[in-house]
C-alpha positions in Angstrom: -62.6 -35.0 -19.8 -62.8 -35.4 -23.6 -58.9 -35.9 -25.0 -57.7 -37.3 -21.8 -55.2 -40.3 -21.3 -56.7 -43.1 -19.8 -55.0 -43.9 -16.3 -52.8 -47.1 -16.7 -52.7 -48.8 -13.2 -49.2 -49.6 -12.1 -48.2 -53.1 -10.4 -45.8 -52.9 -7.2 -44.0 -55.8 -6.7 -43.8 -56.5 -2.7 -40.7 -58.4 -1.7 -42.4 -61.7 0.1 -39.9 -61.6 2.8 -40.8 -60.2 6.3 -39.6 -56.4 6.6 -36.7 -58.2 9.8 -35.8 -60.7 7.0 -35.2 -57.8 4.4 -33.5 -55.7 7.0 -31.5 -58.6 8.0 -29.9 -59.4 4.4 -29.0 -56.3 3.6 -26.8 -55.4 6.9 -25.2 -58.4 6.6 -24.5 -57.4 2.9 -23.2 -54.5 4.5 -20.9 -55.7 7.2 -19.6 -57.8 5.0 -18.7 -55.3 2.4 -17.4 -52.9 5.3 -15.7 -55.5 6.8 -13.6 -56.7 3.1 -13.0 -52.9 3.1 -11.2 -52.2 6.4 -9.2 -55.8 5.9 -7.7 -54.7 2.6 -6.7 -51.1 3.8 -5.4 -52.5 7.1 -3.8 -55.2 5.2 -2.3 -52.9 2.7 -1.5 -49.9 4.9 0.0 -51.8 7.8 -0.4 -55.2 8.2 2.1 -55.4 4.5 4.8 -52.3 5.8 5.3 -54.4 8.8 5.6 -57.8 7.4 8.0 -56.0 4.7 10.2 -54.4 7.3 10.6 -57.8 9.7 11.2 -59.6 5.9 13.8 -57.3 4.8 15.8 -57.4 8.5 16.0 -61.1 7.8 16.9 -61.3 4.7 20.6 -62.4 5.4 19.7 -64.4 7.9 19.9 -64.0 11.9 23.7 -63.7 12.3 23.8 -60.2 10.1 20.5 -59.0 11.9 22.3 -59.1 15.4 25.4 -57.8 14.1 23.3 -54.3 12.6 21.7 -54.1 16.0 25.0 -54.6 18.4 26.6 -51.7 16.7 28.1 -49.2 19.0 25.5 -46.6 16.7 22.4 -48.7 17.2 23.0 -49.7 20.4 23.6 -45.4 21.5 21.0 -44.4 19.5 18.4 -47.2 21.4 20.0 -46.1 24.8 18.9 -42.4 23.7 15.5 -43.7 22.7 14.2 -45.0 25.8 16.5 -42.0 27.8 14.1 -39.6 25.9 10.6 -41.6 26.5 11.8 -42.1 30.1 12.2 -38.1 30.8 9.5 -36.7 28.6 7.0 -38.6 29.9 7.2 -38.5 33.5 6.8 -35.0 32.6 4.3 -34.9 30.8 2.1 -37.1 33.1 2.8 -34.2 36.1 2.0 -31.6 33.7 -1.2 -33.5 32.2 -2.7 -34.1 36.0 -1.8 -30.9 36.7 -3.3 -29.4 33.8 -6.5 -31.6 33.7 -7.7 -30.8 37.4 -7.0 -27.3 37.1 -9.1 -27.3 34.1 -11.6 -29.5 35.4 -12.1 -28.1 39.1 -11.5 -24.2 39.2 -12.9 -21.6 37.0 -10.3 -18.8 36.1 -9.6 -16.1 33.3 -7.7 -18.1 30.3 -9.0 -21.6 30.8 -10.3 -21.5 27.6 -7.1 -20.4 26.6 -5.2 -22.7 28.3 -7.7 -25.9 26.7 -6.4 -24.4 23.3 -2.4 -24.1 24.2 -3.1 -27.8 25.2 -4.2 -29.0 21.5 -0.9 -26.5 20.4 1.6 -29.4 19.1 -1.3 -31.1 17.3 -1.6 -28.0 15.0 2.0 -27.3 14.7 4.1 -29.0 12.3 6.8 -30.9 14.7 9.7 -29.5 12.2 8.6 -25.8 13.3 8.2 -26.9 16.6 11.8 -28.2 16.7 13.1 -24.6 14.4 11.5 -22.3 17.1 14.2 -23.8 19.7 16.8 -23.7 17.8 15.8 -19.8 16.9 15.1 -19.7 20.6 18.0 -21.7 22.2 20.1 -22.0 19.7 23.9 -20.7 19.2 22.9 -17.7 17.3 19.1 -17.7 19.1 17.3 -15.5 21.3 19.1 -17.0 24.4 21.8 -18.6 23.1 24.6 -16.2 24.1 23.8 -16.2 27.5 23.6 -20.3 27.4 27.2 -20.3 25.7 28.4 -17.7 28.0 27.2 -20.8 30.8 28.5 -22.8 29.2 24.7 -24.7 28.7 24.6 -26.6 25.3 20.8 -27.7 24.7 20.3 -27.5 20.7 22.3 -30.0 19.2 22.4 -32.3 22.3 20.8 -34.3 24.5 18.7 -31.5 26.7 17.5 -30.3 22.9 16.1 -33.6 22.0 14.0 -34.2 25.2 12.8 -30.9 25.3 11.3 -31.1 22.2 10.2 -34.4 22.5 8.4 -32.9 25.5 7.0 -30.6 23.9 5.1 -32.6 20.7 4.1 -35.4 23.3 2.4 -33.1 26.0 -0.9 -32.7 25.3 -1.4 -36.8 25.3 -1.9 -37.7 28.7 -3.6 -34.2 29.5 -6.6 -34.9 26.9 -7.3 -38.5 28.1 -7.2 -37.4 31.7 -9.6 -34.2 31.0 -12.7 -36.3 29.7 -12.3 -38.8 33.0 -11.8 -36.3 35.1 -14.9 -34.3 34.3 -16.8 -37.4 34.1 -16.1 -38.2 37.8 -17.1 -34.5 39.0 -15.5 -33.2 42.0 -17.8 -35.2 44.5 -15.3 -37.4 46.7 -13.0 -34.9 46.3 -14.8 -32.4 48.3 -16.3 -35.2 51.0 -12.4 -35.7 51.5 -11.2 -32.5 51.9 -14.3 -31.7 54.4 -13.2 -34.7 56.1 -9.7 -33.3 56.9 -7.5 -34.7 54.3 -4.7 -32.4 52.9 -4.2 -31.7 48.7 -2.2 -34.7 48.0 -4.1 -36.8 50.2 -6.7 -35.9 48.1 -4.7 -36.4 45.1 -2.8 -40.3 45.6 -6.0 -41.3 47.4 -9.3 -39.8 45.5 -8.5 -38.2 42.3 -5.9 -40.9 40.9 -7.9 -43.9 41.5 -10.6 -42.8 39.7 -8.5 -41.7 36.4 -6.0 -44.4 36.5 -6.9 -46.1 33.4 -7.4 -42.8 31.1 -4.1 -41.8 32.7 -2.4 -44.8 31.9 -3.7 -45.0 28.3 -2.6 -41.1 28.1 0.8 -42.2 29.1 0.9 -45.5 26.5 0.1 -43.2 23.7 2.7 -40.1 24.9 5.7 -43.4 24.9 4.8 -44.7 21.7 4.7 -41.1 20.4 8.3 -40.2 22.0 10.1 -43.0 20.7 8.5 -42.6 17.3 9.2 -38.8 16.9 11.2 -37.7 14.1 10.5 -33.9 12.8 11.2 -32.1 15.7 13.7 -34.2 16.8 15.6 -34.1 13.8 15.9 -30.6 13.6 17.1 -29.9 17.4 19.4 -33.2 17.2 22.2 -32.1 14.4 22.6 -35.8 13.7 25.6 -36.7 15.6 26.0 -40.8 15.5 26.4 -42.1 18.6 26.0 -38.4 20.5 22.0 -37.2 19.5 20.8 -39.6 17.2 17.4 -41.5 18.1 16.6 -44.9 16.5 13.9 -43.1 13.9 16.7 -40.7 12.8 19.2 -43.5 12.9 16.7 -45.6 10.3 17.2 -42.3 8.2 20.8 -42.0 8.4 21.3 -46.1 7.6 19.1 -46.0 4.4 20.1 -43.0 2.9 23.8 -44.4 3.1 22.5 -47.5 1.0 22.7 -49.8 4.0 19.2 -51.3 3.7 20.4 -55.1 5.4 20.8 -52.7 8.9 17.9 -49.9 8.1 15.4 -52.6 8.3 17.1 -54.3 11.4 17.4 -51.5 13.2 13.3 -50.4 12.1 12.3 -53.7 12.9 13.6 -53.2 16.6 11.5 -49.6 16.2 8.7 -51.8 15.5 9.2 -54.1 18.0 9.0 -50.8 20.9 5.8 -49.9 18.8 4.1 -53.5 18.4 5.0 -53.7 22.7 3.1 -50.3 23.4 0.6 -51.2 21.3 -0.2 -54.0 23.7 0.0 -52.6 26.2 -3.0 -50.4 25.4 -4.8 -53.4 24.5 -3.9 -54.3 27.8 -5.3 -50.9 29.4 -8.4 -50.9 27.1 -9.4 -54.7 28.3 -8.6 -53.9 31.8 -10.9 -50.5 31.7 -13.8 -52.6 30.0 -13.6 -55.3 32.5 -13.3 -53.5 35.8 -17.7 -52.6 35.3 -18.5 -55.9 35.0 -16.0 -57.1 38.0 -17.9 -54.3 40.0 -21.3 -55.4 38.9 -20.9 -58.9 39.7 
């Protein structure tokens, strides 16, 4: 055609190396990049806190460390600690068996509500969870004339702070035992009971068995959540040293009065409880992985 530009042929450049080799460079490129990434945030996000908070405790030296840990306040408010994590989650492991094979075996109207009560504390701020007791249990509260009038003192005490620990920890062990469960159908279960064997036969020598890991992972996250718990808690407690304070809210009380030497010394001990949970779900997670392969062999 008369006018037209004359086609200029364009040169692609093929990279010699075979298409594996290509692939191969580049994903290591990109581990490598992702792998710099997540070491600098964990480093800076926790690895560096934690270092900071076992540096600070020690800054004086051993002798003063001790001393901010033996105090009659510490040593109530770790007592109160483990009281709380030792109620609330015995509680919440019935409630989250409970809750997962009624969920998992029966069909009934609500179970799609009840599957969304479940998820509850995880969409409620823990400071509203811990204001509708007090509006509910409290002195001037929906039943709190009829508690005073028993004489039954749950806000501001004890009872208070494990019922609203309870309460922000429960859905923990029901959502890790829910998955397993379902995964594991409702086969054995019914050879059993055809078999003769009563509910909590069933139930001690079936159904816990084969969820024993996702329940025990359930109940290592609902501990290191209940001794970590501060919002709701701190509301329901009314700060009372040596009465209803927990360690977390004792860290609180200890800083804001300037006394960093025992803040630290006290959070380092939090982060002791913490570092110890956290292995033991290493502990669960190794053991869960490794049982397969024991049963293959």
């Amino acid at each position: 055609m008369a006018g037209a530009a004359p086609r200029r042929n364009r040169t692609v450049v093929r990279d010699p190396r075979p298409p594996l080799a290509r692939a191969g460079a580049d994903s290591r490129f990109t581990r490598a990049l992702l792998t710099l990434i997540a070491c600098g945030f964990l480093g800076m996000f926790v690895a560096l806190p934690i270092i900071s908070v076992f540096t600070e405790a020690l800054r004086d030296g051993l002798g003063p460390y001790f001393e901010a840990i033996k105090t009659p306040d510490s040593l109530a408010a770790l007592k109160l600690t483990l009281l709380t994590a030792a109620v609330s989650v015995p509680l919440n492991l019935i409630f989250g068996v409970a809750a997962s094979w009624l969920i998992a075996r029966y069909k009934f109207p609500g179970k799609s509500a009840l599957t969304t009560l479940i998820d509850l504390p995880f969409s409620v701020s823990p400071v509203i969870s811990g204001l509708v007791f007090v509006l509910l249990l409290g002195a001037r509260g929906l039943l709190g004339p009829w508690l005073e009038e028993h004489d039954i003192h749950i806000v501001f005490a004890v009872p208070g702070i494990i019922l609203a620990t309870t309460f922000v920890t429960f859905p923990f062990v029901a959502r890790e035992v829910l998955p397993v469960m379902q995964e594991v159908g409702a086969d054995e279960e019914e050879a059993a009971l055809t078999l003769g064997a009563s509910g909590w036969q069933i139930l001690f020598r079936v159904t816990i068995p084969k969820i024993r890991w996702g329940l025990l992972y359930g109940v290592v996250l609902c501990n290191a959540r209940a001794m970590g718990e501060f919002g709701a808690v701190s509301v329901v407690s009314g700060h009372i040293r040596g009465q209803t304070n927990t360690l977390p809210l004792h860290v609180e009380i200890l800083y804001n009065e300037y006394n960093m030497a025992a803040a630290f010394a006290v959070a380092s001990l939090l982060t002791l409880l913490a570092l110890a949970t956290l292995g033991a779900k290493k502990l669960v997670e190794a053991r869960q992985h490794a049982e397969p392969a024991t049963r293959g062999h």
